[in-house]
C-alpha atoms as a printed R data frame, in Angstrom:
    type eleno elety resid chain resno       x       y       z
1   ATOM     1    CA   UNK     A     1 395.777 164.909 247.560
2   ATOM     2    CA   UNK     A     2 399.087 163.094 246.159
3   ATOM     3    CA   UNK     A     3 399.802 163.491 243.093
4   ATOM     4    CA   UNK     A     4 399.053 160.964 239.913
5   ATOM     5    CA   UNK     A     5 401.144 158.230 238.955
6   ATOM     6    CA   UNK     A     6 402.762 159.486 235.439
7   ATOM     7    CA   UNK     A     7 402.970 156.150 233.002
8   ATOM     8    CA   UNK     A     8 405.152 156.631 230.065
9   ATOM     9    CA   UNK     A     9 403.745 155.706 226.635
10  ATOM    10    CA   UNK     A    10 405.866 154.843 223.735
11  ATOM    11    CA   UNK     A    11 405.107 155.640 220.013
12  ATOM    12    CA   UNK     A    12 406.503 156.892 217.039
13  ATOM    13    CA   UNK     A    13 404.506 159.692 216.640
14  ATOM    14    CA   UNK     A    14 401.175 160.728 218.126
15  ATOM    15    CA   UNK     A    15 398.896 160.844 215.082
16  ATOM    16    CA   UNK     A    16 395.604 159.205 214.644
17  ATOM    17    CA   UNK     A    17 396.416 155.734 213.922
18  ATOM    18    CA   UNK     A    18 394.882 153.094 215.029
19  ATOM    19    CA   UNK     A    19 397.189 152.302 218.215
20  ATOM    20    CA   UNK     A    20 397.061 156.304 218.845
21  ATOM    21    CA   UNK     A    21 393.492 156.373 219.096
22  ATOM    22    CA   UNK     A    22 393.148 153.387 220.903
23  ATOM    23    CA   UNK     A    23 395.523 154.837 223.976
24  ATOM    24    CA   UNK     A    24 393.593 158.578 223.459
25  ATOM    25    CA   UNK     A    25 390.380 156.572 223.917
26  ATOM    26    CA   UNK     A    26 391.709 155.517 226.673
27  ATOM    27    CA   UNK     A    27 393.386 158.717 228.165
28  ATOM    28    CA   UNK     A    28 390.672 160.245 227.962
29  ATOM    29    CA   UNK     A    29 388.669 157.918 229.984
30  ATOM    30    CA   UNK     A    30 390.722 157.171 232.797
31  ATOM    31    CA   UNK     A    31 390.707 158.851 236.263
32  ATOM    32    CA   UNK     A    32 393.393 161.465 235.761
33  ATOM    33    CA   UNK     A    33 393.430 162.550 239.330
34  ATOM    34    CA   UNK     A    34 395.036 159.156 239.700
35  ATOM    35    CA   UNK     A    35 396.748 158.067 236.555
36  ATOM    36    CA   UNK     A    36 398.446 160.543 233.764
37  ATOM    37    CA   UNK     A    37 399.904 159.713 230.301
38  ATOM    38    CA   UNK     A    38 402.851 160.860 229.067
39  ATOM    39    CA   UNK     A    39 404.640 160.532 225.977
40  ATOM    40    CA   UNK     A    40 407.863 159.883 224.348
41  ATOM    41    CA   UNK     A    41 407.445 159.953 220.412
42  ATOM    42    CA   UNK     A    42 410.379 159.058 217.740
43  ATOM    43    CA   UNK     A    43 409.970 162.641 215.924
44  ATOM    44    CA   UNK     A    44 410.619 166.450 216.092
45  ATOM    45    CA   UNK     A    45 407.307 166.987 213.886
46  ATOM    46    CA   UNK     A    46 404.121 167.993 215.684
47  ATOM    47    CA   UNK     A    47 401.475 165.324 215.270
48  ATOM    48    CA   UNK     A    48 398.049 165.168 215.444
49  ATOM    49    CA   UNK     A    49 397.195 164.546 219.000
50  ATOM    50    CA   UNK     A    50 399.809 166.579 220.584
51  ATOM    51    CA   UNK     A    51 397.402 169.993 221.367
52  ATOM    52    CA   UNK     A    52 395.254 167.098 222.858
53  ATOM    53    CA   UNK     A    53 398.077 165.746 224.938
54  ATOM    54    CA   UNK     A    54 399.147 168.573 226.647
55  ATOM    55    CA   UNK     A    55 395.086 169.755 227.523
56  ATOM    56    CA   UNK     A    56 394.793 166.706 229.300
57  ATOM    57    CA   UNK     A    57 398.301 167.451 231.411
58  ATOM    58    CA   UNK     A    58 400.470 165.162 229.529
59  ATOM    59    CA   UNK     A    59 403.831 165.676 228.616
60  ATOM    60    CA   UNK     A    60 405.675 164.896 225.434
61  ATOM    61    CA   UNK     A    61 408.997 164.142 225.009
62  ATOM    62    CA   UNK     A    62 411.502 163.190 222.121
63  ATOM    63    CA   UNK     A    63 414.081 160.065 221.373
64  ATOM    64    CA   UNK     A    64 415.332 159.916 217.794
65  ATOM    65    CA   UNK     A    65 414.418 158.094 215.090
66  ATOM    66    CA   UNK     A    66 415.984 154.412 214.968
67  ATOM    67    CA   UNK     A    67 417.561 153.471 211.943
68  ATOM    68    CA   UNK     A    68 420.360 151.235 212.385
69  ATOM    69    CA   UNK     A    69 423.092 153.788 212.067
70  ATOM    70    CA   UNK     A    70 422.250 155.912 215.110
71  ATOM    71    CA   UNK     A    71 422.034 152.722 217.371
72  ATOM    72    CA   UNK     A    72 424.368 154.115 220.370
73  ATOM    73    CA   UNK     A    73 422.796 157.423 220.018
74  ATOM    74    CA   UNK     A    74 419.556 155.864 220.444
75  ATOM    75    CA   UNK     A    75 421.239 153.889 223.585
76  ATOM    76    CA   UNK     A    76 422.718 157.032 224.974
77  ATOM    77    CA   UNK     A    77 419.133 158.924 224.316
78  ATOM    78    CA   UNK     A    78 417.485 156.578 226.515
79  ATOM    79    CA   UNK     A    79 419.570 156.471 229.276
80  ATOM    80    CA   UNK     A    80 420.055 160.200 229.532
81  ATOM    81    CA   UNK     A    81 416.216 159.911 229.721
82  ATOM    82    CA   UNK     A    82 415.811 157.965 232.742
83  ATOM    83    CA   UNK     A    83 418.728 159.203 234.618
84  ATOM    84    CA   UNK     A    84 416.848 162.884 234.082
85  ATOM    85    CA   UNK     A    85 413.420 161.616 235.178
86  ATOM    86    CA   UNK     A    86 414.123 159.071 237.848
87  ATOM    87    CA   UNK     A    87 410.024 159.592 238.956
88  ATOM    88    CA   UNK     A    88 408.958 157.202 236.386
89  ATOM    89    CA   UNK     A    89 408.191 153.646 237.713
90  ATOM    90    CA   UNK     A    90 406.082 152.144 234.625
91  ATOM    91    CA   UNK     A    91 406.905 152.566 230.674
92  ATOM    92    CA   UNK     A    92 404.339 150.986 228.378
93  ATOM    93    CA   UNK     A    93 405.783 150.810 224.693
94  ATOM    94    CA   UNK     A    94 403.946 150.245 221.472
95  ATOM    95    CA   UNK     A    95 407.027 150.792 219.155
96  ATOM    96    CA   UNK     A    96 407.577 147.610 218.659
97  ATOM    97    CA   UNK     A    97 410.810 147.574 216.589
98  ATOM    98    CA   UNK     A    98 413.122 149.037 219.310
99  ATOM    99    CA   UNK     A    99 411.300 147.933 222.352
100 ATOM   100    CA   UNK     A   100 414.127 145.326 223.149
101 ATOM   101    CA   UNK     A   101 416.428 147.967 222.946
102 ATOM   102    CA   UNK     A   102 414.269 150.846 225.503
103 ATOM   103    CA   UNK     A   103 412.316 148.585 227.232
104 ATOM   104    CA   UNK     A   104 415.803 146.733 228.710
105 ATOM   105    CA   UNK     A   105 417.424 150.080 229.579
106 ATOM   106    CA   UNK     A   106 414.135 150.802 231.121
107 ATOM   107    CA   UNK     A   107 414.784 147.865 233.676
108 ATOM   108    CA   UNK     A   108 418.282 148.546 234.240
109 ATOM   109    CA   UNK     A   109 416.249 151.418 235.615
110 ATOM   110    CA   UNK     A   110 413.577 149.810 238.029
111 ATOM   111    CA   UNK     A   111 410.644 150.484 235.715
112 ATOM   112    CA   UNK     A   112 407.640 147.748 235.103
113 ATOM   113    CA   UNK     A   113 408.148 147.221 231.291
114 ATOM   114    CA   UNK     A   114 405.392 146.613 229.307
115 ATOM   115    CA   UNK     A   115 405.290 145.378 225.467
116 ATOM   116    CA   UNK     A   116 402.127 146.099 223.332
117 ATOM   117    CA   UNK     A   117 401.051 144.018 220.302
118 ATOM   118    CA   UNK     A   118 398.544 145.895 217.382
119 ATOM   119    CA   UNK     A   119 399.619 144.100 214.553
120 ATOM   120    CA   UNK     A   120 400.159 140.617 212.696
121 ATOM   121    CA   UNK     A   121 402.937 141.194 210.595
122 ATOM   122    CA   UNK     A   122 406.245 143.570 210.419
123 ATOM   123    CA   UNK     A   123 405.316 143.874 206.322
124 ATOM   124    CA   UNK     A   124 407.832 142.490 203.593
125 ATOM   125    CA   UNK     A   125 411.395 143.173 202.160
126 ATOM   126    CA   UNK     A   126 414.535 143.684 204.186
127 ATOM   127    CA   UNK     A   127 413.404 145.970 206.949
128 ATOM   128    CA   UNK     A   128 410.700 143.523 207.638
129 ATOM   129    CA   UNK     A   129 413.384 140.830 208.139
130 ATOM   130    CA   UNK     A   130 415.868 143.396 210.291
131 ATOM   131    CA   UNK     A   131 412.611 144.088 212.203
132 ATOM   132    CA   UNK     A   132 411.768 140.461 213.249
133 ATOM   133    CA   UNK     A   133 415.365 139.947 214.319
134 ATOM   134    CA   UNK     A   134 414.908 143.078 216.828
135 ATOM   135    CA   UNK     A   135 411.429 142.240 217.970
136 ATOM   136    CA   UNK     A   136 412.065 138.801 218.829
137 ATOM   137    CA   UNK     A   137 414.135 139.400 222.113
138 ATOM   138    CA   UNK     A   138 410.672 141.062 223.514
139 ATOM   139    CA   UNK     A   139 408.712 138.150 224.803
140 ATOM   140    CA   UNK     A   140 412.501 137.483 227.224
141 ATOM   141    CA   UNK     A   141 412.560 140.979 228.035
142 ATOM   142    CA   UNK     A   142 408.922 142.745 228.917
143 ATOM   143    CA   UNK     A   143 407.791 142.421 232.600
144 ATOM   144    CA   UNK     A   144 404.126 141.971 230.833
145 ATOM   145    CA   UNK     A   145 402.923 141.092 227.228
146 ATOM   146    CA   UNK     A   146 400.402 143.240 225.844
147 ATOM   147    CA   UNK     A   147 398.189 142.258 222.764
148 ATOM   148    CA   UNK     A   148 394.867 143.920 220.731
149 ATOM   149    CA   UNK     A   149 394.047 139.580 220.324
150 ATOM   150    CA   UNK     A   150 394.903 136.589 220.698
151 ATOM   151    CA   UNK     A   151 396.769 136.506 217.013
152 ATOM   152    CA   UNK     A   152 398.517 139.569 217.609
153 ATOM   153    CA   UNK     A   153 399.939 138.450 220.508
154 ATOM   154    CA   UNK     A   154 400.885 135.037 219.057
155 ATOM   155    CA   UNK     A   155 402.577 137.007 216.171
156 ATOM   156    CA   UNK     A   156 404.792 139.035 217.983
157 ATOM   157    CA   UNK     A   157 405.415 137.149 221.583
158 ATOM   158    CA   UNK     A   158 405.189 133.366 220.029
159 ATOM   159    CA   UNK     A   159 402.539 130.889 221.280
160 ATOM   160    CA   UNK     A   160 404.063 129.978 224.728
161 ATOM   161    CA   UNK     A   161 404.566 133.392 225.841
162 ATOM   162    CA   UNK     A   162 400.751 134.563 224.805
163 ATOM   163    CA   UNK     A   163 399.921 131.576 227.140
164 ATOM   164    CA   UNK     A   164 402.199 132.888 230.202
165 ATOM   165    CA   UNK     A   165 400.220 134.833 233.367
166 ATOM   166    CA   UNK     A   166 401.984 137.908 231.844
167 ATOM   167    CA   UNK     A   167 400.014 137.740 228.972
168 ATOM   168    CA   UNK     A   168 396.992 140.730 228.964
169 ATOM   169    CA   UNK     A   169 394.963 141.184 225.897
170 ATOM   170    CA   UNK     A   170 393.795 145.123 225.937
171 ATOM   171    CA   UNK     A   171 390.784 145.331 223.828
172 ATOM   172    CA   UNK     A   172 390.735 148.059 221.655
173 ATOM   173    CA   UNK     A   173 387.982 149.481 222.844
174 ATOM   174    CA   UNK     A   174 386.224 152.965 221.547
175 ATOM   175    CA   UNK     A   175 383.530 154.937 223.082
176 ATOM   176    CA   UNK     A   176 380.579 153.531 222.161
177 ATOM   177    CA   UNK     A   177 377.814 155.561 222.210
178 ATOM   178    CA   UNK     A   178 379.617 158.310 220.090
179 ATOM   179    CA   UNK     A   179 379.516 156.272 217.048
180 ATOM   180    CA   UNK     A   180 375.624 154.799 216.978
181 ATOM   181    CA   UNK     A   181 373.665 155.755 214.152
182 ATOM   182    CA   UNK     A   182 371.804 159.252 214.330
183 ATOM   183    CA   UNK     A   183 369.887 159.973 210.970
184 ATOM   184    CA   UNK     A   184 370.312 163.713 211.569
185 ATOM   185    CA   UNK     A   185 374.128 163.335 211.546
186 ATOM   186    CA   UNK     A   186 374.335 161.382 208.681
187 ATOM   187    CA   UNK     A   187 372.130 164.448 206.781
188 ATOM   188    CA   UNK     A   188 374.086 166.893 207.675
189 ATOM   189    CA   UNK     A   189 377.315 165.524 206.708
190 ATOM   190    CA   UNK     A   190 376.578 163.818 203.458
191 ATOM   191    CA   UNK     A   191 375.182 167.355 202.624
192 ATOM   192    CA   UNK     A   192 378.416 168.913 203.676
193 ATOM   193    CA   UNK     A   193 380.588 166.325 201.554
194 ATOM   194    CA   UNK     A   194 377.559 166.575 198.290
195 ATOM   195    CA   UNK     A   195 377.176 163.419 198.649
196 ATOM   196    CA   UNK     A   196 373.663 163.097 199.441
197 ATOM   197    CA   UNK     A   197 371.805 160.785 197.074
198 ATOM   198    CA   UNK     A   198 374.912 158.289 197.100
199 ATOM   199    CA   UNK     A   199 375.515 155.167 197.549
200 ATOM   200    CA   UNK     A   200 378.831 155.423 199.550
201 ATOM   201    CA   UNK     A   201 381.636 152.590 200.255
202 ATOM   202    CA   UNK     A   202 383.811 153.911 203.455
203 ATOM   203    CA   UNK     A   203 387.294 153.606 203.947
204 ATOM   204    CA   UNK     A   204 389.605 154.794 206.693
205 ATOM   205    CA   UNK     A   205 393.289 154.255 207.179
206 ATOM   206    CA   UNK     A   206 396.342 155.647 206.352
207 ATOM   207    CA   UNK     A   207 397.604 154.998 202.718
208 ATOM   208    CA   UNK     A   208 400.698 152.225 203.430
209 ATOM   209    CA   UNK     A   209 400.787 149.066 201.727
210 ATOM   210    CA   UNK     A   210 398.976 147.086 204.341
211 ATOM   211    CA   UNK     A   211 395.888 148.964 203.956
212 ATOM   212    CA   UNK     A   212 395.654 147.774 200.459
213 ATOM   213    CA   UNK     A   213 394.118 150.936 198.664
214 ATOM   214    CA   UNK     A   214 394.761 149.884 194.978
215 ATOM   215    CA   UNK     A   215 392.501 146.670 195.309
216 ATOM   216    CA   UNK     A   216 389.776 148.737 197.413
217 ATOM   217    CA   UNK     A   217 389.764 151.266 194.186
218 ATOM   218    CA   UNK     A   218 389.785 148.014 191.920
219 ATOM   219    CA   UNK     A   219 386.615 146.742 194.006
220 ATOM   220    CA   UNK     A   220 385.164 150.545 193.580
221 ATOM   221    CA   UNK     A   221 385.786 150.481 189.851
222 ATOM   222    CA   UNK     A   222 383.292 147.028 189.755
223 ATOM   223    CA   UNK     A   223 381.144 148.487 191.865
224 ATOM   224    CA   UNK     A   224 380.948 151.939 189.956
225 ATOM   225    CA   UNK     A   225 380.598 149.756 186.871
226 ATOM   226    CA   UNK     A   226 377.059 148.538 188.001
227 ATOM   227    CA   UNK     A   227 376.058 151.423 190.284
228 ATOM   228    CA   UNK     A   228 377.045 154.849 188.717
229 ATOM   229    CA   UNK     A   229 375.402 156.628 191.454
230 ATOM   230    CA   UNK     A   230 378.305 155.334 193.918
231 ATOM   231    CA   UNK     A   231 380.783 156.851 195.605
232 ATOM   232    CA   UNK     A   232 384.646 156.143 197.406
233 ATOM   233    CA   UNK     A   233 385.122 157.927 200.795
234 ATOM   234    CA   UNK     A   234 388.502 157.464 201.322
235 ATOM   235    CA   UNK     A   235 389.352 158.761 204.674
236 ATOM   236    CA   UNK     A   236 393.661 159.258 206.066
237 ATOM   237    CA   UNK     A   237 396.733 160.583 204.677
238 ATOM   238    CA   UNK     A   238 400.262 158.693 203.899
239 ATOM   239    CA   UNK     A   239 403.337 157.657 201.847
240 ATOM   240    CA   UNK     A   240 401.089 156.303 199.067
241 ATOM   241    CA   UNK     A   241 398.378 158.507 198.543
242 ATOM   242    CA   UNK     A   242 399.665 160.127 195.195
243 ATOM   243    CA   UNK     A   243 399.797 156.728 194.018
244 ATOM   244    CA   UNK     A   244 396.489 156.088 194.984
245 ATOM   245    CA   UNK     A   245 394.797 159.681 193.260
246 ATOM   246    CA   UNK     A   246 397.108 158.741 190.047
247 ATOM   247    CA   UNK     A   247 395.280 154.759 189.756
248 ATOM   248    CA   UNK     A   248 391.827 156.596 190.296
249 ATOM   249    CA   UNK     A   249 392.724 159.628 187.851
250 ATOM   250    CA   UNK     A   250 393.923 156.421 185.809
251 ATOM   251    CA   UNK     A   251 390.524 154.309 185.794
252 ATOM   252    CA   UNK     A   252 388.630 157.700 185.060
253 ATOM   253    CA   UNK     A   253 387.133 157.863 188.599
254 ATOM   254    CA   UNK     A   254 388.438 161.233 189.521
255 ATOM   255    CA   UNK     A   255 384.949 162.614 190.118
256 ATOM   256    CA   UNK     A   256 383.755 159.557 191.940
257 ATOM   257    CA   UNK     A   257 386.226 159.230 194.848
258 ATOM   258    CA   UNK     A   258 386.567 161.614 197.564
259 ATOM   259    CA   UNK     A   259 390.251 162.055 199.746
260 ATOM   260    CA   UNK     A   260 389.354 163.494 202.786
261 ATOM   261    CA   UNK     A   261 393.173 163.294 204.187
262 ATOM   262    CA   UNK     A   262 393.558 163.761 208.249
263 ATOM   263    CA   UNK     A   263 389.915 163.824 209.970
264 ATOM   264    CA   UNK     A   264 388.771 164.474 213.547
265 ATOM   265    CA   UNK     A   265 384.803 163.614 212.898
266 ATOM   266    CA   UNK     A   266 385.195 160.137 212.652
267 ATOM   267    CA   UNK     A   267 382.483 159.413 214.356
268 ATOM   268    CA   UNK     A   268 380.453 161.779 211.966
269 ATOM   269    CA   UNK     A   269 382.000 160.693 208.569
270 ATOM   270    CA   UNK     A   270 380.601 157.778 209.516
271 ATOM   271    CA   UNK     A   271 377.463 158.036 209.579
272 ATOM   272    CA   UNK     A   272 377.443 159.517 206.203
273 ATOM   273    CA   UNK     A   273 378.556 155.845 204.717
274 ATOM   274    CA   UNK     A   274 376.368 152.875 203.529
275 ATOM   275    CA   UNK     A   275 378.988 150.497 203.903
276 ATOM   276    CA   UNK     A   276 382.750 150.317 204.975
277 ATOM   277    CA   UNK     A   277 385.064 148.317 203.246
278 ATOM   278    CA   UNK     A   278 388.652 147.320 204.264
279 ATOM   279    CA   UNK     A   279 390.695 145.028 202.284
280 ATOM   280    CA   UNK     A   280 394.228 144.869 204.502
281 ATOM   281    CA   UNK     A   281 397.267 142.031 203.933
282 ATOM   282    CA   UNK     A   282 397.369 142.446 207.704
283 ATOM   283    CA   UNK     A   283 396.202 143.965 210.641
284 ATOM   284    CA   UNK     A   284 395.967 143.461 214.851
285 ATOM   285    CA   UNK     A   285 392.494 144.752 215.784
286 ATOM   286    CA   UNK     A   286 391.344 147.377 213.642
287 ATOM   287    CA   UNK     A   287 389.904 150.005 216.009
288 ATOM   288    CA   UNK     A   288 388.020 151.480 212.574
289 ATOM   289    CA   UNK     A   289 386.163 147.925 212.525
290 ATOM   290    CA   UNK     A   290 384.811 148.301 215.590
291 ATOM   291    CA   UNK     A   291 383.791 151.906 215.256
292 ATOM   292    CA   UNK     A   292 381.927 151.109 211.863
293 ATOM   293    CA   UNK     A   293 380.128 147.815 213.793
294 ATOM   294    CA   UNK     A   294 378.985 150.656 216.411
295 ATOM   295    CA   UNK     A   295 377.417 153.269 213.556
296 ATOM   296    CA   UNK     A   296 375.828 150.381 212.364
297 ATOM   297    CA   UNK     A   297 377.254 149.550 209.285
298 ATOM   298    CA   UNK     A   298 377.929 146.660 206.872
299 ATOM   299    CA   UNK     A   299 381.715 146.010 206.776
300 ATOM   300    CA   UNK     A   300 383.655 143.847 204.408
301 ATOM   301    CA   UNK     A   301 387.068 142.860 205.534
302 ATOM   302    CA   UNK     A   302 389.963 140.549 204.269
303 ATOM   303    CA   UNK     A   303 390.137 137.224 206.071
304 ATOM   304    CA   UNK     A   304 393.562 138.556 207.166
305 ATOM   305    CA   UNK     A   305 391.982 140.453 209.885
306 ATOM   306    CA   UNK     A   306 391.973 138.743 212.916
307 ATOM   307    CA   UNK     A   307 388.416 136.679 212.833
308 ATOM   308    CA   UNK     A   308 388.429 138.633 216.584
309 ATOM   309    CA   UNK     A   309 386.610 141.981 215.057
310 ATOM   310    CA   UNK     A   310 383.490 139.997 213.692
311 ATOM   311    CA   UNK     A   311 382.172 141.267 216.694
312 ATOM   312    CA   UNK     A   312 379.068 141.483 215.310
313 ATOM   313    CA   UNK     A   313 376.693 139.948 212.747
314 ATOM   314    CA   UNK     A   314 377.465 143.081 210.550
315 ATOM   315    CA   UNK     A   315 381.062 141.272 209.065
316 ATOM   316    CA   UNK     A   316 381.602 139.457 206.313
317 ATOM   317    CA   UNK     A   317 385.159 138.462 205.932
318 ATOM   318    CA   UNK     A   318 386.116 137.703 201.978
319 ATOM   319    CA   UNK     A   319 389.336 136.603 201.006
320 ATOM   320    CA   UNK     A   320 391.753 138.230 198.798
321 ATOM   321    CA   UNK     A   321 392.562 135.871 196.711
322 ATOM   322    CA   UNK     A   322 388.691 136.510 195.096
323 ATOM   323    CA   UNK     A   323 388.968 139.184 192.222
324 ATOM   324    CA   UNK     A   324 388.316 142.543 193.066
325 ATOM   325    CA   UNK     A   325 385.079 142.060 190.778
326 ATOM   326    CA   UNK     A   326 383.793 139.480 193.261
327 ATOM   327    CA   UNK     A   327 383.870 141.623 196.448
328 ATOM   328    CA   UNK     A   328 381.739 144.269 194.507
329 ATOM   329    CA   UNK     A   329 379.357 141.761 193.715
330 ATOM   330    CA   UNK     A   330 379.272 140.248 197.393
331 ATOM   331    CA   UNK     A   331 379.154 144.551 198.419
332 ATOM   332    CA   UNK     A   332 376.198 145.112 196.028
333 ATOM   333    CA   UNK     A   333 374.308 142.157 196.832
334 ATOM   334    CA   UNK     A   334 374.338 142.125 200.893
335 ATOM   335    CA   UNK     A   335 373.996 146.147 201.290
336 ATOM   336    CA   UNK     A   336 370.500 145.689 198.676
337 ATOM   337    CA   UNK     A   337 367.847 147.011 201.027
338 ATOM   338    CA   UNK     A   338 370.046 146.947 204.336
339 ATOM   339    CA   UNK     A   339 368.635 149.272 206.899
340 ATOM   340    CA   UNK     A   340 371.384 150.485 209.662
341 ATOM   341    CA   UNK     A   341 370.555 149.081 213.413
342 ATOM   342    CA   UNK     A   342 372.188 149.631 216.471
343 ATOM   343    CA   UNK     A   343 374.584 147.432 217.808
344 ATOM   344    CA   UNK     A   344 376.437 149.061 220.872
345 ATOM   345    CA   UNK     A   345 374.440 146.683 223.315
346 ATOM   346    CA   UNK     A   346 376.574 143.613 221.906
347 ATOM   347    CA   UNK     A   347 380.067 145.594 221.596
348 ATOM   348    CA   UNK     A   348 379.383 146.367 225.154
349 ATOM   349    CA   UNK     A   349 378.579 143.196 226.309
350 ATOM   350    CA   UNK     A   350 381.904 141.941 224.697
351 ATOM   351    CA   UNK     A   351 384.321 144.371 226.215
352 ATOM   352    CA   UNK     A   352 384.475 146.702 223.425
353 ATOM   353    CA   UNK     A   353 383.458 149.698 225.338
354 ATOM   354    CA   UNK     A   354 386.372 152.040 226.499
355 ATOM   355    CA   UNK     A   355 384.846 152.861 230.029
356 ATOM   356    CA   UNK     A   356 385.227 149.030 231.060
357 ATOM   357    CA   UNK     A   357 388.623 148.849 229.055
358 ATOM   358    CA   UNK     A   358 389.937 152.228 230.934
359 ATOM   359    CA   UNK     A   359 389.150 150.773 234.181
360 ATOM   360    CA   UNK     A   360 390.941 147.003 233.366
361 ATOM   361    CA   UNK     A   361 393.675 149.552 232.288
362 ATOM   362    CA   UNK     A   362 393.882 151.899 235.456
363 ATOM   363    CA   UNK     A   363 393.805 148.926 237.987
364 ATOM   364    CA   UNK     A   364 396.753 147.335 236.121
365 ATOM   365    CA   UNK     A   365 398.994 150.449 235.973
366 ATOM   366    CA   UNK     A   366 397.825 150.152 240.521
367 ATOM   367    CA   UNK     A   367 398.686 146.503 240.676
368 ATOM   368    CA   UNK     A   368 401.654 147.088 239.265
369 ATOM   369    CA   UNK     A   369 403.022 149.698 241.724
370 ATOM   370    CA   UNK     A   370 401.715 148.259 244.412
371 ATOM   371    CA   UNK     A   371 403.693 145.086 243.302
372 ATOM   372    CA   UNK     A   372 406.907 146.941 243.280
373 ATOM   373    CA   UNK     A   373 406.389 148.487 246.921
């Protein structure tokens, strides 16, 4: 038995982001015996998934942060790389800032480059600007374009490129039938957060400005205001969580709004919501949307999302230019006497289950070396 083909995958670190989870998803679906992940991450810091990593026979390795200063280091980093693992033949990078940088070393070393699009926007200020500059070289450079949608790959690749043959859109797909609704579940774990007569709004993401956590406690406060039996289930870790605890401390909700930080029972905290709520300036695909559509929830979104994730009947996309006053109202008033159904027959008939993704994914990674032979 020969052994499996060993696909690099690029990220900045290996926590449980939304782009992390998708590829874990995915890792863990795909026929190992023929196709293995490994890693190269921009930190020294253990991360989240790493234990996982290595149980499933990947290997991680490190490059070092870019940030402008270091730029031949970074250079020299990446060549030492692939002069010291010649075996690699495919690198698949989802750090999209430098992946004009690695991905053309990567060339001048035979590999099949691949580009990955999760997002819409590189944010605001300076290092936004410094980042579009970098990332624009990409669409010129990649063997193949890789996008979460059609809009993400517009964003970052331009309109002609997303309508090149190169052009794949990789659903981010999650397993399905983890996530539908079991009322057991849903007992157990609103017992074991006390929140079992509540009405609960959902959140999940990490705290960064995109997510938009001060307006989703501003829409909590309404909500609270007519509802005092509610509660906020705020679900990550990040930069701007202090922030966030001080504006809830601030609008005397401190007893009303749970921080959960870093979970692994998604699938479970889940269940223990009544509705999921997720105000972002910007996103690619959120893989969270889909995996509250699948446990059956109501979900309000932004109409910055991509309209892609209204997968199902269960999304109602407000914009954000309403007051924070009107979502709750919209929340209160479409959640009054909503009973949770299951969905997964739909998100499987659209693509959105990771055993047909992992298989689009694994014959890819084949084509690709059979392409170079």
């Amino acid at each position: 038995m020969s052994d499996p083909i060993r696909i690099i995958q690029v990220f900045a670190q290996m926590n449980r982001g939304g782009a992390e989870t998708m590829i874990m998803n995915l890792y863990r679906m795909i026929e190992r015996s023929q196709i293995q992940f490994d890693f190269i991450v921009h930190t020294n810091e253990e991360c989240a998934y790493d234990n996982e990593i290595r149980s499933l026979g990947g290997r991680i390795y490190r490059v070092p942060r870019y940030n402008g200063k270091n730029h031949f280091e970074y250079i020299k980093s990446w060549n030492k790389f692939f002069k010291t693992h010649p075996n690699y033949k495919i690198i698949h990078g989802h750090v999209r800032s430098t992946a004009s940088i690695y991905l053309k070393i990567a060339k001048k070393f035979g590999l099949v480059t691949i580009a990955h699009s999760h997002s819409t926007s590189s944010g605001t200020g300076f290092s936004s600007i410094v980042k579009n500059i970098l990332q624009y070289p990409i669409r010129n450079i990649a063997d193949y374009l890789f996008a979460c949608s059609e809009q993400s790959g517009e964003w970052l690749f331009g309109k002609n490129a997303s309508k090149r043959n190169n052009f794949v859109i990789l659903k981010n797909s999650i397993d399905v039938k983890k996530f539908v609704f079991n009322e057991r579940v849903r007992f157990e774990k609103r017992k074991e957060l006390k929140i079992d007569d509540k009405f609960v709004i959902g959140h999940i993401g990490r705290f960064i400005p995109s997510k938009n956590h001060k307006f989703l406690v501003d829409i909590f406060n309404h909500v609270h205001q007519r509802n005092k039996n509610s509660m906020l289930l705020l679900v990550g870790d990040g930069e701007l969580r202090q922030l966030v605890q001080k504006k809830v401390n601030s609008l005397g909700l401190t007893d009303n709004v749970i921080f959960t930080g870093i979970r692994s029972d998604i699938q479970e905290i889940l269940q223990a919501m009544d509705v999921f709520v997720f105000p972002s300036l910007y996103e690619g695909l959120p893989v969270t949307l889909i995996e509250a559509q699948a446990a059956g929830l109501r979900v309000f979104t932004s109409t910055n999302v991509t309209k892609e994730v209204g997968i199902t009947e269960l999304v109602t996309f407000l914009p954000l230019e309403q007051s924070p006053e009107y979502w709750a109202k919209q929340i209160l008033l479409c959640c009054k006497g909503y009973q949770r159904r299951d969905v997964s027959k739909a998100l499987v008939d659209k693509g959105y289950d990771v055993r047909q993704t992992a298989k689009q994914l694994e014959q890819f990674y084949l084509n690709c070396l059979t392409d170079i032979v």
